[in-house]
N, C-alpha and C positions, 0 to 999 in steps of 0.2 A: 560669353556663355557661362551658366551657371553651374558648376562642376556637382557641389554639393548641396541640396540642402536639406541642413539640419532641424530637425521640427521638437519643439521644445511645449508641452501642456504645462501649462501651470496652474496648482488648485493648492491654496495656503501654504506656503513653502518661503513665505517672507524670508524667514533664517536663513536659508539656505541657497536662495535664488540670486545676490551676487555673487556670491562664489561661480554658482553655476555657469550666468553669462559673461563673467570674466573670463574662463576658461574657454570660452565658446570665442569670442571677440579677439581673444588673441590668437584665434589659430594659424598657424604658415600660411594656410593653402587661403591663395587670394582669391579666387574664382568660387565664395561659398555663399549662402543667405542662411540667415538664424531665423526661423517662423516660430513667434512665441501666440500661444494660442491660450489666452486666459480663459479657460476652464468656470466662470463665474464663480472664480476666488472670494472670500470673505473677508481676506485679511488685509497688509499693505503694502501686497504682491505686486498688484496695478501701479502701483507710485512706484517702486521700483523700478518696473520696465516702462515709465514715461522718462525716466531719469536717463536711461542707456538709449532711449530712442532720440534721446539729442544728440548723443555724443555720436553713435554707431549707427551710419548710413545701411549697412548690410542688415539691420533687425528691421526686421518685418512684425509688426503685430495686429492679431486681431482678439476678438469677445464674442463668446457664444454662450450660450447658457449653460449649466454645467450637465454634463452625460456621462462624463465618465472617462479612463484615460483613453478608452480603445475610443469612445467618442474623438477626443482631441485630437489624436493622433490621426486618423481618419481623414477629419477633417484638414490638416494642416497637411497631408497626401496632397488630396484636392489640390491644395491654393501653390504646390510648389513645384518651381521652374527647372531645378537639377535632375541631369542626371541619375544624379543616383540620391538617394533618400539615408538618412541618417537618424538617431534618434537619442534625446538624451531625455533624460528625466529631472525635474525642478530640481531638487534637492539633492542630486549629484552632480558629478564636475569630470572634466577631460583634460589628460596632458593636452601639451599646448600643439605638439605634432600630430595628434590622433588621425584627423583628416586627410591629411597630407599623406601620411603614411596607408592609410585604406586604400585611400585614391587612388596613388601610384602602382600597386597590389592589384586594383581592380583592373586600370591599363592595361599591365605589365601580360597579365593575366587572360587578361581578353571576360572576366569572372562576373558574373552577376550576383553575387553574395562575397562579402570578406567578412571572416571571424577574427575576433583576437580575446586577449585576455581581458579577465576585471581582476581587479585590486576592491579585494573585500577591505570596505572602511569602517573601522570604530574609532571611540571617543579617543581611546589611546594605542589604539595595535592597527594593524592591517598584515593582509596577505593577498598572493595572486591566486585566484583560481583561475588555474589551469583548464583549457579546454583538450579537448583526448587526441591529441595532432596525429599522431603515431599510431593510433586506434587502425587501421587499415588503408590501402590505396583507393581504395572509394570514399571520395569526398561524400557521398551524402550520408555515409554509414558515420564518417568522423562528425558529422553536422549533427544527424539528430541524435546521439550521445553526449556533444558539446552545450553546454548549458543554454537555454531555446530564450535569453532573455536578448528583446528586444533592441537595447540600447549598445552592445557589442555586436552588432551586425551594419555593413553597409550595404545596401540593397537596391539593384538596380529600378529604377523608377515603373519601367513599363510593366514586371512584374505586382505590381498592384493593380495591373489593370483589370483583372477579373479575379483578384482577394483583397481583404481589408479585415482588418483586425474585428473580433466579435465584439460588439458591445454588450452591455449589462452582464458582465461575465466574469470573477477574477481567472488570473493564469491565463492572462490574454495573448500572453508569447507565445507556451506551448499550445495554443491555440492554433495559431496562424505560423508560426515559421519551418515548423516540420513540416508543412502542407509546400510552404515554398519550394523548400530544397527535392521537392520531387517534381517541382516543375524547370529543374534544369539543373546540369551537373557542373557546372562552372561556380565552383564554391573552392574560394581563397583562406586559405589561415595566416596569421600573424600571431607566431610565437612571441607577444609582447603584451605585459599588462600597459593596458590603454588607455582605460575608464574606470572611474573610479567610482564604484557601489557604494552610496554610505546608507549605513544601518543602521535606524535612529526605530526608538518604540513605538512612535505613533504613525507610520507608515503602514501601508496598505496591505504588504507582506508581514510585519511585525506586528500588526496591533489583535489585541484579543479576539478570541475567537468568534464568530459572528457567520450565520449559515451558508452565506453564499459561499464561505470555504470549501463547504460539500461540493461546488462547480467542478472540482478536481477530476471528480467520476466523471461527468456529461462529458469534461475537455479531452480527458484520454482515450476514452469510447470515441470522440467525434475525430479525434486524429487516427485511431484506431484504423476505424470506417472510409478517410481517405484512403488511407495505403491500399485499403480490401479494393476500394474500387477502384483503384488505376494498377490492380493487381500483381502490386509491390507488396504485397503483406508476408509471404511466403519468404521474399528477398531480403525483408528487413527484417522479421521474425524477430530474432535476437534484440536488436538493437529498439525495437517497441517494446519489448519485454523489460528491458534496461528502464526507458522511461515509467514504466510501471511503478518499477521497483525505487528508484531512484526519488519520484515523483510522491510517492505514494507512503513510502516510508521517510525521506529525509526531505521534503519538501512540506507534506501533509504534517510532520512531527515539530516540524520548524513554526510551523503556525496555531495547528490544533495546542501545542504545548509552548508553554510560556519557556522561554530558556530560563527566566530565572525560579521556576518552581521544579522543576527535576530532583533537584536533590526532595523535596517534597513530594512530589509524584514517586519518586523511587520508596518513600516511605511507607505511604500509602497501598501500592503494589504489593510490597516484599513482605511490610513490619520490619526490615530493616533498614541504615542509613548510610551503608557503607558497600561500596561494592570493589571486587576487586575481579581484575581480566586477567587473566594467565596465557600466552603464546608457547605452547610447546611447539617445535619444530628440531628437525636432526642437525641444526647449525642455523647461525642465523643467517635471514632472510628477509629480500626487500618487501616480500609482504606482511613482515613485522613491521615497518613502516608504513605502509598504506592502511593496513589496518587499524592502526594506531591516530592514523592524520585521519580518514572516516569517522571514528569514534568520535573524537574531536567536534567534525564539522556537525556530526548530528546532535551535541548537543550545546553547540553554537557557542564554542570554547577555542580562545587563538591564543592562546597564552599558559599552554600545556594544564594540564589534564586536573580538576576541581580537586578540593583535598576530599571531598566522597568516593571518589575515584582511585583506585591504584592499580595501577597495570605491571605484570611481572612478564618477561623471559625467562622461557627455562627450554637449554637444550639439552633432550634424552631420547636418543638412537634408539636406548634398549625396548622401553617399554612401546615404541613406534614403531618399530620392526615386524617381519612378517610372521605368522604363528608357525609355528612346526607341524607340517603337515604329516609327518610319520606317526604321530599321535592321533586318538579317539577324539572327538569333535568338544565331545567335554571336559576330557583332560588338559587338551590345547587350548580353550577357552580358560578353563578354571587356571592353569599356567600362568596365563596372562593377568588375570586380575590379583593372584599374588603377588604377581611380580611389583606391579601398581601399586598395592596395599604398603611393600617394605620399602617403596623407593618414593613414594607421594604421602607426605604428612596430611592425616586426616584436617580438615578444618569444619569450621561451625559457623566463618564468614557467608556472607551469599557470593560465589564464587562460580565465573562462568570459564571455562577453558576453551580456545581454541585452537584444535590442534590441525596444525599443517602435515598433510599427507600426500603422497603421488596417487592419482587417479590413473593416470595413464602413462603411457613407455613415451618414448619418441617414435614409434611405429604406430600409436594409436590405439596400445590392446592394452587391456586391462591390466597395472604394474603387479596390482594382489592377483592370484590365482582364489578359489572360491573358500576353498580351505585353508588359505594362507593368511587371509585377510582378518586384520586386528580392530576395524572400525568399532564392533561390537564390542569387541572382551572388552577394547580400549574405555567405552562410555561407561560400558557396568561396573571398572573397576574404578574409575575417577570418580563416580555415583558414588560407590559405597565409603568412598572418601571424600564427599561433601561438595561434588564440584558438576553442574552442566555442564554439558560439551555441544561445540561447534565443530563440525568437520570442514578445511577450506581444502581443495586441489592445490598442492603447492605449486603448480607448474606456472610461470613470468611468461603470459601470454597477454594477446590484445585483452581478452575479456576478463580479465583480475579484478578490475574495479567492480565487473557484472557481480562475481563472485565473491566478495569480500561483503558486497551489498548486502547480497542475499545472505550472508551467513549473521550479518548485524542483525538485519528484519529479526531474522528467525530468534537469536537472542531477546530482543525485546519480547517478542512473542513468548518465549521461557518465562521470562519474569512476571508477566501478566500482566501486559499494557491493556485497558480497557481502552478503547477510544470512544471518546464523547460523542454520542447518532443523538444528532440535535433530530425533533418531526418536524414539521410542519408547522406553523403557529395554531390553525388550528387545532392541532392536536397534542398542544403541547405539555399535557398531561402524560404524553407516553412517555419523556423524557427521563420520567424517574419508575417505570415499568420495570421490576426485578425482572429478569428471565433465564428460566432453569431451561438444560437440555438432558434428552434421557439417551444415551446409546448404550447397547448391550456387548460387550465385545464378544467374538464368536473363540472357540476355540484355540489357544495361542502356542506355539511350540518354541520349547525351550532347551537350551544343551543339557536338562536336566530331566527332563520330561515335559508334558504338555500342561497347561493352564486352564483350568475350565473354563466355563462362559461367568462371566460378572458385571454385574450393572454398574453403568457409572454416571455422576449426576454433575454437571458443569453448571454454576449457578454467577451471572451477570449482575453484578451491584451498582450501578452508573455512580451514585449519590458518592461511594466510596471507592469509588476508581481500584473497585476488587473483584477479583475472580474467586469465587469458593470451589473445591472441588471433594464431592462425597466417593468413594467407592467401598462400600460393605466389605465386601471378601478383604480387604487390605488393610483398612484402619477404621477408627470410630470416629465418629463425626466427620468435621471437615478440614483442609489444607490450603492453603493458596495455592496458585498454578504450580508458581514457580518450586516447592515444597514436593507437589503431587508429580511435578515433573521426574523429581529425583528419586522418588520412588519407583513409578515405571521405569527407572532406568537400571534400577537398583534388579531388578524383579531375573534380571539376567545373570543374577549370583544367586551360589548356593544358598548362601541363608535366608533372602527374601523373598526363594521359589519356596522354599519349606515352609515360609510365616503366612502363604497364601491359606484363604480359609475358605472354605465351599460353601456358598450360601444362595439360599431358594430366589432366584433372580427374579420370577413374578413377584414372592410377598416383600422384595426388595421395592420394586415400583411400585406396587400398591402403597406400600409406607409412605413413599414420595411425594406420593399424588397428593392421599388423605392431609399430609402438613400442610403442603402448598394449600389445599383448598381452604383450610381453617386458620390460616395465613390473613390477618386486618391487610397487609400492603398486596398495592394489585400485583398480582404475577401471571406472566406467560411461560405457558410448558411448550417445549418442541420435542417433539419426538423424532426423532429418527425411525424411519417407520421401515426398516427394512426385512425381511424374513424372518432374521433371528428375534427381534425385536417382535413382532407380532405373534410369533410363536409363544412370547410370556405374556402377551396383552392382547389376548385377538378381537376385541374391541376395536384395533383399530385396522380391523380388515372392512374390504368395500361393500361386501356381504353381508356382515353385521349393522355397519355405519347406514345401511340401505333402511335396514329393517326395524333401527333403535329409535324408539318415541322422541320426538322434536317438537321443541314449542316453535322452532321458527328454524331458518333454512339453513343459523349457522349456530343454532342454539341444542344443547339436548336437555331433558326432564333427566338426565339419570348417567350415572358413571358405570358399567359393570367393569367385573375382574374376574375371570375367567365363569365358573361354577356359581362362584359365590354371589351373596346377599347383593343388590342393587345400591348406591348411593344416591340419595335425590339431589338433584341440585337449585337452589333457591338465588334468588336476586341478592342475597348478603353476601354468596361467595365470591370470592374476585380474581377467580382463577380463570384464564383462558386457554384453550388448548390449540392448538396449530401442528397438523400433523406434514411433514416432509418426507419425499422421495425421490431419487435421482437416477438417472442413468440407467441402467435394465429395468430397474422398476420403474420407470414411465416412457412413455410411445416418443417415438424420434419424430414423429411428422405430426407439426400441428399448424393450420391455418385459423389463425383467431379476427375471423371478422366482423362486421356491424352489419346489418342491412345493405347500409350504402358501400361497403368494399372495404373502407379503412378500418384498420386495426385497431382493435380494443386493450389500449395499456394505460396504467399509471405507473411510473418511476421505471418502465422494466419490464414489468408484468403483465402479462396476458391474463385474461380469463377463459373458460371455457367450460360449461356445465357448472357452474355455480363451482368450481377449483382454479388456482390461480398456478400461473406456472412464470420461469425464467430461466434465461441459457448464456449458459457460458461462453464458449468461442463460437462466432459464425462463420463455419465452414469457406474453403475459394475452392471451393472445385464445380465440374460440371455445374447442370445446372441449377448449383442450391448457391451461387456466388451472388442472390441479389438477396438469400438471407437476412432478414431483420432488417431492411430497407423500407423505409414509408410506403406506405400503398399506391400512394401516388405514381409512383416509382418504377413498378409494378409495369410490366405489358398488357397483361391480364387480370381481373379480380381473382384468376381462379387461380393462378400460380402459388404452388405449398414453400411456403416455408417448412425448411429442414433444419434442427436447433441442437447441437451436440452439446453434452452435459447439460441438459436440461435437468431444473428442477422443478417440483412439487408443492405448493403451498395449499395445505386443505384444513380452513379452519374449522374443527371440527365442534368445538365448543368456544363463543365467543357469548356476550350478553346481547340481550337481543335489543338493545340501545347502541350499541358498535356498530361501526360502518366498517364492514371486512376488510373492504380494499388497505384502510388506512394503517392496520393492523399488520396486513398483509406487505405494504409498503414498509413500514418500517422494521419490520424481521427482514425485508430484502436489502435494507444499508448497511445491517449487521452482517449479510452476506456480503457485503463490498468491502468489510473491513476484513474478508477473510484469503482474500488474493496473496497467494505465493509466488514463487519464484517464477511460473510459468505464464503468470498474469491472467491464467485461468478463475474464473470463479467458480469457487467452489458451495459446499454444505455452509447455513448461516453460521456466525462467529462462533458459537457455545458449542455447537454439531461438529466444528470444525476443529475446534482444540483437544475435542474429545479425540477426535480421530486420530492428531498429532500424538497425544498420551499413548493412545494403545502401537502407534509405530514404533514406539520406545522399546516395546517390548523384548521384543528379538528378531 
């Protein structure tokens, strides 16, 4: 009987493919078959494996045209007689026990999945990546945070009988193996690097950037939507939110970004070349280590840390400690950023800090009382000494790694990571599309006093991988993120609440507008279109927008600003507008259908009334749990969809040569690049940074 077999695709891997089947041919365990499934390779893959099919009765091989890995893999399901299924990849290799050792695991067990370690391979270093054993007593919770790649899994056969990997799809693991492990709890770990990952640049995961990378989103969304429906989502919550993050930030960054251009991309970002990490914490800590080994992996560094790079400890009790609550709120506030000022050397580095703090007691409760809590003074006074900040819970719990994650994201996020929203080939004009955002921020309270309202203008440069950011009351001209960041952070000391300047927040937009329109490159304005916001532009209320002259359905003849003089607008301008709304400001219940019952969407998006809308989490409760499910799906045509955090897409000025949707599509992947910690989608990228800025505040 056939204990194991191993199914092997091969597509150009000449280099690398005896090694492979060497490793494969030697294994202990004698009861195995190697199913090698040429991929309609191009290269002299084939001569290879005719070479080992002499020698090694146990290789099986067959030829199919080429489809892809999940094709091969697929296929070579099909054709195999084991037990339990295995899976290696051409151009990696396996200790000689791998098998042997799953297998016995799998008996021992009774287990329908065994996991174990990889051994990340380069030309000259390796390391194990660890999977999260220890992460909790439920095996599927340690599963789907264990890295979902394929070839470290053994996997009971019959379990394919109703899944198979997605073709035409990269991220074809986390595709299909978190789906598995909710189809049974009997999931094995082996503390043991086993398989050997080699990372070579022209592979599928390594090689330049190329759109199907975007599949990220459909794969997560599609894993998402299993848990919803077998109404696990609620139970893994966390642990999907992990792959979000995890996925989305050092997975997507691992590919969207070359490793060897970073130190370039950091240039680009900053205008500078050099960056340096600070760990404050009250002694050290093993999440100075993790943090430290993270950084690393994201930017795909095993041989400690680039010389752009320089990372510091520093342990200071004092300035960490809880404020004195016998004092006024701004005396114990302003306390604290002195204290910061004479004990932290100001710097002119780009410097990010993260400081380790207790969130909570070992009872659960909040370790700061409200008044005691240094988080704030903490940021404003490292601000005014030259340094972002990251706050991490210091507590050594299962979900560390969640949380060290999210605090990395959020850093790059400071520095001003644009990420590359490749369109459509059609449309691949939009590619190089500037896009400004307008938010007004409302009223801000300060330990010093309050903050007026001031307009702030977030401007996307794809071409130069920059973020600009305008805001009048604060400075002239522009900043980069990471620049503007520090300012908002600053804004919570004395002397950069006093430097704020009171300026007419409507003639503040108006200026905006008028440049962008007289602007040769095409640009998109997005509005934040919330109360505060239309109260300086009420143009872009639905009462006006009803009644303002239109050469076509998403075209207007004319710009107004409040009172004043009318703007025409002519075919030479290449300004488009696109107004957004979210949450109270748009209706919770929306059924968008066609005639025939199915749903009308591209990428996301709904239409309805000539406005385009999308949502963020779908609801598992009663009966809104079949939420965002194909029509098909459906009991009834008439059952509503209920869409929490929905948002608003209403182009309000576009040329009347645009196709809205397309427009309206790609403003929605710059909202995919705007998911936090909660894996919620939020307001699109520019709308969304803005918003980050003004939490800075206080």
């Amino acid at each position: 009987m056939i204990k194991v077999s191993v199914i092997v695709p091969v597509y150009n891997t000449e280099k690398y493919l005896a090694k492979c089947l060497d490793s494969l041919v030697n294994q202990t365990l004698k009861d195995i078959e190697i199913i090698v499934v040429n991929d309609g390779t191009k290269d002299n893959s084939e001569k290879i494996i005719n070479e080992y099919l002499k020698k090694y009765s146990k290789i099986r091989y067959y030829k199919k045209e080429n489809g892809g890995l999940s094709s091969a893999r697929n296929y070579g399901i099909e054709l195999a007689n084991g037990e339990y299924v295995g899976f290696v990849d051409s151009d990696d290799y396996v200790k000689d026990g791998m098998f042997s050792k799953m297998y016995e695991c799998a008996i021992k067990n009774n287990s329908d999945i065994v996991v174990c370690d990889t051994i990340m391979k380069k030309e000259t270093s390796e390391y194990i990546l660890k999977s999260n054993l220890k992460y909790s007593e439920d095996a599927v919770r340690n599963y789907i945070i264990s890295y979902p790649m394929a070839p470290i899994r053994l996997v009971r056969k019959s379990l394919f009988k109703d899944y198979n990997f997605t073709e035409k799809i990269l991220y074809e693991d986390l595709c299909l193996m978190p789906t598995l492990a909710i189809m049974t709890s009997k999931i094995s770990f082996l503390n043991e690097g086993l398989y050997y990952y080699v990372q070579r640049d022209s592979s599928i995961m390594t090689s330049a950037f190329n759109e199907k990378q975007l599949d990220i989103f459909k794969v997560l969304n599609n894993v998402k939507d299993k848990f919803i429906e077998n109404d696990l989502y609620k139970k893994y919550e966390k642990e999907i939110e992990y792959l979000y993050i995890t996925h989305l930030l050092r997975s997507a960054s691992y590919r969207f970004i070359s490793v060897n251009n970073y130190k370039e991309l950091l240039k680009q970002m900053t205008g500078k070349e050099h960056l340096v990490i600070e760990i404050y914490s009250y002694s050290s800590n093993e999440i100075n280590s993790i943090l430290k080994r993270e950084v690393l992996k994201i930017i795909g560094a095993t041989e400690g840390f680039p010389s752009y790079i320089t990372i510091k400890e520093i342990y200071n009790p004092t300035i960490l400690s809880a404020l004195d609550p016998e004092k006024q709120e701004s005396e114990r506030h302003h306390l604290r950023i002195s204290e910061i000022q004479n004990q932290v050397k100001y710097t002119s580095d780009l410097t990010v800090a993260f400081v380790l703090l207790p969130y909570k007691d070992s009872d659960g409760n909040n370790y700061f009382e409200d008044n005691t809590d240094p988080k704030k003074a903490i940021r404003a006074g490292l601000a005014r000494q030259g340094r972002l900040t990251q706050f991490i819970d210091d507590r050594i719990e299962s979900d560390i790694s969640h949380r060290v994650d999210a605090a990395i994201r959020d850093m790059i996020r400071q520095l001003g990571y644009l990420p590359q929203i490749h369109a459509p080939k059609k449309n691949k004009e939009l590619n190089q599309v500037i896009t400004t955002g307008i938010h007004v921020i409302n009223f801000k309270k300060t330990p010093y006093g309050n903050i007026d309202r001031m307009a702030l203008f977030l401007t996307a440069i794809p071409h130069k991988h920059e973020i600009r950011v305008e805001c009048p009351a604060l400075w002239r001209g522009s900043k980069r993120y990471w620049e503007a960041c520090l300012e908002f952070q600053k804004l919570a000391t004395i002397e950069s609440y006093k430097k704020v300047t009171r300026t007419r927040v409507s003639q503040d937009i108006k200026q905006k507008v008028i440049t962008l329109l007289h602007d040769n490159n095409d640009q998109l304005l997005v509005v934040d279109s919330n109360g505060v916001t239309r109260n300086y532009w009420k143009m872009l209320t639905n009462k006006t927008l009803e009644a303002v002259e239109k050469e076509d359905t998403y075209t207007l003849k004319k710009l107004m600003f409040d009172n004043e003089k009318s703007i025409s607008l002519t075919k030479e301008h290449n300004l488009r507008i696109i107004r957004t709304r979210q949450n109270s400001e748009v209706f919770d219940y929306l059924t968008p259908q066609k005639e025939n019952g199915a749903c009308e969407s591209k990428s996301g998006l709904f239409i309805s009334s000539d406005i385009f809308y999308s949502i963020g989490e779908r609801p598992n409760q009663g009966p809104y749990t079949k939420a965002g499910l194909k029509s098909s799906k459906l009991k009834t045509p008439t059952e509503q969809y209920k869409y929490v955090d929905m948002i608003e897409f209403y182009p309000i000025h576009l040329k009347v040569e645009d196709e809205a949707k397309s427009w309206v599509s790609y403003l929605q992947r710059y909202r995919k690049e705007a998911i936090q910690y909660k894996g919620t989608l939020r307001n699109t990228l520019v709308l969304h940074l803005a918003m980050k800025l003004e939490e800075y505040i206080y």
